[in-house]
N, C-alpha and C positions, 0 to 999 in steps of 0.2 A: 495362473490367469489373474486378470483384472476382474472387479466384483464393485459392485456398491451395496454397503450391507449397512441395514435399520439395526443400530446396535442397542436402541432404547426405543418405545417411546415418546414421541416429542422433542427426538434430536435429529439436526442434517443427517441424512444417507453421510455414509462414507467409504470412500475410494479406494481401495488397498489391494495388493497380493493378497492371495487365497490360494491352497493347493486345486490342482484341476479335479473334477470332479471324476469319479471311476464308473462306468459304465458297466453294471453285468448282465446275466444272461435276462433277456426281455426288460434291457432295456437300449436306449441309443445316446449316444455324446453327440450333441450338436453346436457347432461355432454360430453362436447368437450374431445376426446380421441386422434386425429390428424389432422394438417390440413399443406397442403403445402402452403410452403412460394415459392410465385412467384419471378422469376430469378430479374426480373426487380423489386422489390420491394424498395427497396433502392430509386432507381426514382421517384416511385410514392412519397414515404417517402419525401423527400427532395422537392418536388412540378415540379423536372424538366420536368416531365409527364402528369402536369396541369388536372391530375383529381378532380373530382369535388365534394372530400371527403369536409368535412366538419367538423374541427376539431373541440373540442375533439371528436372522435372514435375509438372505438377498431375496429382495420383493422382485411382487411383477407377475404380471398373469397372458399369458401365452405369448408368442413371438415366431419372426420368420426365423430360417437360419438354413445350413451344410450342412450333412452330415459328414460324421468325422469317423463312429464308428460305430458298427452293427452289431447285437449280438446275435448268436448261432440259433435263433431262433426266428429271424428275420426271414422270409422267402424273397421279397420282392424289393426294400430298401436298400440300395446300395453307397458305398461311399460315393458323395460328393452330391449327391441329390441335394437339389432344392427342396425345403418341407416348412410346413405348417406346424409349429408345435401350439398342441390344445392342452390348455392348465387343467381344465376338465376330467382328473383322474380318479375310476371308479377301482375299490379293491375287487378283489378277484374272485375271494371266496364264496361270493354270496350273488348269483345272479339275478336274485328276485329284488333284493333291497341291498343293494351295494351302497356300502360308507364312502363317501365324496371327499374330496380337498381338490381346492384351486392350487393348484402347484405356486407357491411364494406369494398365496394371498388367502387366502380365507379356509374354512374347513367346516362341518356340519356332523354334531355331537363329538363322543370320544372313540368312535373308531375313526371318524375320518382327522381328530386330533394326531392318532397312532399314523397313521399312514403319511398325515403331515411333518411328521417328525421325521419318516425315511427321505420322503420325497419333500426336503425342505426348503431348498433355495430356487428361486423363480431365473426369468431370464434379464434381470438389470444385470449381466456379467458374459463374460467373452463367449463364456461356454457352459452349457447346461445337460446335465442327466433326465432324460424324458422317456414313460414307457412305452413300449416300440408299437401299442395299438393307439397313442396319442400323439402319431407323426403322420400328415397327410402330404403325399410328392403332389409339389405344383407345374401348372404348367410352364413351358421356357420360356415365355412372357412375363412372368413374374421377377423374373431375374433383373429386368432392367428396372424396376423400381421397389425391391423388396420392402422400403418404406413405408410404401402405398398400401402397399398389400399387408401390411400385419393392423389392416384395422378388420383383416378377420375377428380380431379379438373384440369388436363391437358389433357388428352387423351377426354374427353369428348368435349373442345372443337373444334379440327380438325373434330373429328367425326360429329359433327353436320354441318361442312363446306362440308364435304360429301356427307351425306346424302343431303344436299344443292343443290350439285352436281347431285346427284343420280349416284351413283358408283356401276357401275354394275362389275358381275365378268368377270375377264378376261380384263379390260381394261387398257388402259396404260392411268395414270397420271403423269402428272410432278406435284413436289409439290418446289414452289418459296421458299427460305428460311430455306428449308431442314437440313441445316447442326444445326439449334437450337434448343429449347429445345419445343418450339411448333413445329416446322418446321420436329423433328426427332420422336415425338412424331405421326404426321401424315403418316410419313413413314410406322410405326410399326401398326396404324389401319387399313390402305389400307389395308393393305398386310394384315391382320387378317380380312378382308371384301371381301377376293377373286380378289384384281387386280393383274394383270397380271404384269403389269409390274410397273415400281415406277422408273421415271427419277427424282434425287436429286443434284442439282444446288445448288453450294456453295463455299466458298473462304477459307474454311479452309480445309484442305490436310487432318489432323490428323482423324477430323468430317468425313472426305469422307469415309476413309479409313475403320470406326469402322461402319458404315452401310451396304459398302460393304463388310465387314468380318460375320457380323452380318445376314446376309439375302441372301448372296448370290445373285445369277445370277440374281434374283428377281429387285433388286436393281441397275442403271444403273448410277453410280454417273458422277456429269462434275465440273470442276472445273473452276470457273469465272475470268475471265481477268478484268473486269470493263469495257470494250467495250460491248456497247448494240448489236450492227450488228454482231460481233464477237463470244460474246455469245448464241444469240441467233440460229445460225446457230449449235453452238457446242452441244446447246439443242435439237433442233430439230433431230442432229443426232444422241444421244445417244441413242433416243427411236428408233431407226431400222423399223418406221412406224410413221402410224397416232398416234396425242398426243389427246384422246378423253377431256379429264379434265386437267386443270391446276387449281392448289388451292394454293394461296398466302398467306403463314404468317409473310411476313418479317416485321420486326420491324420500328417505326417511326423513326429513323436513317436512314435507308435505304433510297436510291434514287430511287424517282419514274421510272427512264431509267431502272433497275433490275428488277422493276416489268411488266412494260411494254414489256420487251424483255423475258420474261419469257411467258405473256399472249399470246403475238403472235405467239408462237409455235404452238396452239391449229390449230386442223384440221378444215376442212369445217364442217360447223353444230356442232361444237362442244362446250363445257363450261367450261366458267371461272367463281372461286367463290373466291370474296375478302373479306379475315378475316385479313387484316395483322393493322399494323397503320400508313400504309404510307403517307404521308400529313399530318400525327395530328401536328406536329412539326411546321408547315410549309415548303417553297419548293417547286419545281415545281410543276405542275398537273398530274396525271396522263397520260392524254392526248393518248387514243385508238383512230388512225385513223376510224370517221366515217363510207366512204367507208369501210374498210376492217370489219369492225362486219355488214357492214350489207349486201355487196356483198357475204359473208362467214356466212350468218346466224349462226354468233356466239352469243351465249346465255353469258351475262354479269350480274354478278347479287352478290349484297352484301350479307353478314350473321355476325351478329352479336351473338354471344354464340350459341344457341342451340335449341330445341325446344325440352318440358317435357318427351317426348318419347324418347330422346336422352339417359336421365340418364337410363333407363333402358335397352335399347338395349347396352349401353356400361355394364353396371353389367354382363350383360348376355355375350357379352365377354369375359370376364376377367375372371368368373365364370367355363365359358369351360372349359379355357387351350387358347381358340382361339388367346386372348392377353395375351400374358406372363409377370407380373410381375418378376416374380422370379432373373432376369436380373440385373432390375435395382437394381442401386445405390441410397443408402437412409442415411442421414446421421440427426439423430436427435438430437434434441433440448428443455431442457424441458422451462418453460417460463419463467424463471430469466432470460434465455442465451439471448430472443428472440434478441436482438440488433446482437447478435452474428450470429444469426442464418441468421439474413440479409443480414449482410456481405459474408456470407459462402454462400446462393441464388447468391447475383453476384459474386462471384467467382468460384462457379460452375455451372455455367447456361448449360453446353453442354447437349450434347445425352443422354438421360437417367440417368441423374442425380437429384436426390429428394432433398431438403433439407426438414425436418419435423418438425415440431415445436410440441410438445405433452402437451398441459397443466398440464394433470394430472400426470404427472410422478413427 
């Protein structure tokens, strides 16, 4: 098979034969049909992002595809199924605290180092090994734009910060970060999950603009000074009430004073859930006044991706009408281009923006 594999570092992908990959028992071969090239990718690429890829690797984190072939452990996947593959892979051994890796993109400690070493190469290549409880069948709608559909690999994960949260209908969230490409991504689940309201905090005007034209009254944008005290007060009042949820995606750039002035909007008894990467860079601390989380019995609490339920209650919106693709902007890529295709990720990182890489085209 064809592959683009990160053989360094800070050098172009490159394009080559590679042996096809072997599939055994639990797991599945899938003919890679789409997969999104994440905004930040370039970063990763180049090491400014300090993941803890392991070159050589074909990068890349989840993707559509076929199956190709099952192992004997399979009950319900059969050849030729359309599927969701989630990078999202937990080891097996340990049901309480399972070690993580993004299959061809990131990992957490040195078990999920180990397990990144089995399950090393992502879907930038024609055909990919994935294990068989990380393949979700899609509906036969999906077929006519599998494109569209592998921005599961974005909307899935705010939605799992959500669900985190437990986002009931009708309430008012702020979401930190709003105006990006996860941040607007979260926007668009909320609101396809029944909140009421969605306060979106951000610094870019144009970003504001196209959520509030996009969603209406639903949507309560503000736009950020860089004053934590300042802001925060212009957050608190756009929501015209109590803020039950606040959910952070902003980026390791970001200064922890944006996120902290964003969390402390949150009402009494209410929840914060942090997905963003702020401090990965280094930088100040976070630093939530004690007293105030716990005079305010405010619920603080991390999430990292997702949990296996996630992929399907996201299928299941998308599948509705609930989450509307149809919107988004997709702009593909087949895999000679991929270097290209990275470039075109950070330079279109906003709202609703895809970049697609398609091997088999």
């Amino acid at each position: 098979m064809r592959a683009a594999t990160l053989t360094a570092f800070g050098s172009p992908l490159t394009v080559h034969d590679v042996p096809d990959p072997e599939a055994g028992s639990g797991e599945v071969l899938v003919e890679v049909l789409a997969t999104c090239v994440p905004p930040y990718a370039a970063e990763v690429f180049s090491g400014e992002r300090r993941y803890p890829l392991e070159p050589p690797v074909v990068p890349g984190a989840g993707g559509i595809g076929r199956v190709l072939r099952v192992g004997p452990d399979a009950t319900k996947l059969a050849v030729g199924d359309l599927v969701w593959c989630d990078s999202t892979v937990r080891a097996r051994d340990d049901a309480l605290t399972p070690d993580i890796t993004l299959q061809g993109w990131s990992s957490r400690g040195e078990g999920g180092a180990r397990l990144a070493r089995y399950l090393h190469d992502g879907p930038f290549a024609e055909l990919m090994r994935v294990p068989t409880e990380n393949v979700y069948p899609l509906p036969a709608a999906a077929a006519a734009d599998p494109a569209r559909w592998s921005a599961l690999a974005v909307h899935t994960i705010p939605y799992g910060g959500l669900l985190a949260g437990r986002l009931a209908a009708g309430e008012t969230l702020l979401i930190s970060g709003a105006t990006g490409n996860l941040g607007s991504s979260a926007v668009a689940v909320a609101l396809a999950m029944g909140a009421g309201l969605v306060v979106a905090p951000g610094r870019n005007r144009a970003a504001l603009d196209l959520l509030a034209e996009r969603f209406g009254p639903r949507v309560s944008p503000v736009e950020l000074s860089g004053n934590e005290n300042t802001d925060r007060a212009a957050m608190a009042a756009a929501a015209n009430g109590p803020i039950d949820i606040v959910l952070d995606l902003l980026p390791p750039q970001a200064p922890s004073s944006a996120a902290r002035a964003a969390a402390m909007t949150v009402r009494e008894y209410g929840r914060v859930v942090l997905m963003g990467g702020v401090g990965m860079l280094g930088g100040a601390d976070f630093a939530l006044p004690y007293p105030w989380i716990m005079r305010n019995s405010v619920t603080v609490r991390g999430q990292w991706m997702y949990p296996r339920t996630a992929n399907i209650g996201m299928i299941r919106l998308i599948a509705t009408g609930a989450l509307d693709l149809t919107s988004e902007g997709v702009t593909r890529f087949n895999l000679d281009q991929v270097n290209d295709a990275v470039t075109c990720a950070a330079e279109h990182s906003g709202p609703y923006e895809r970049t697609v890489l398609t091997p088999r085209a």
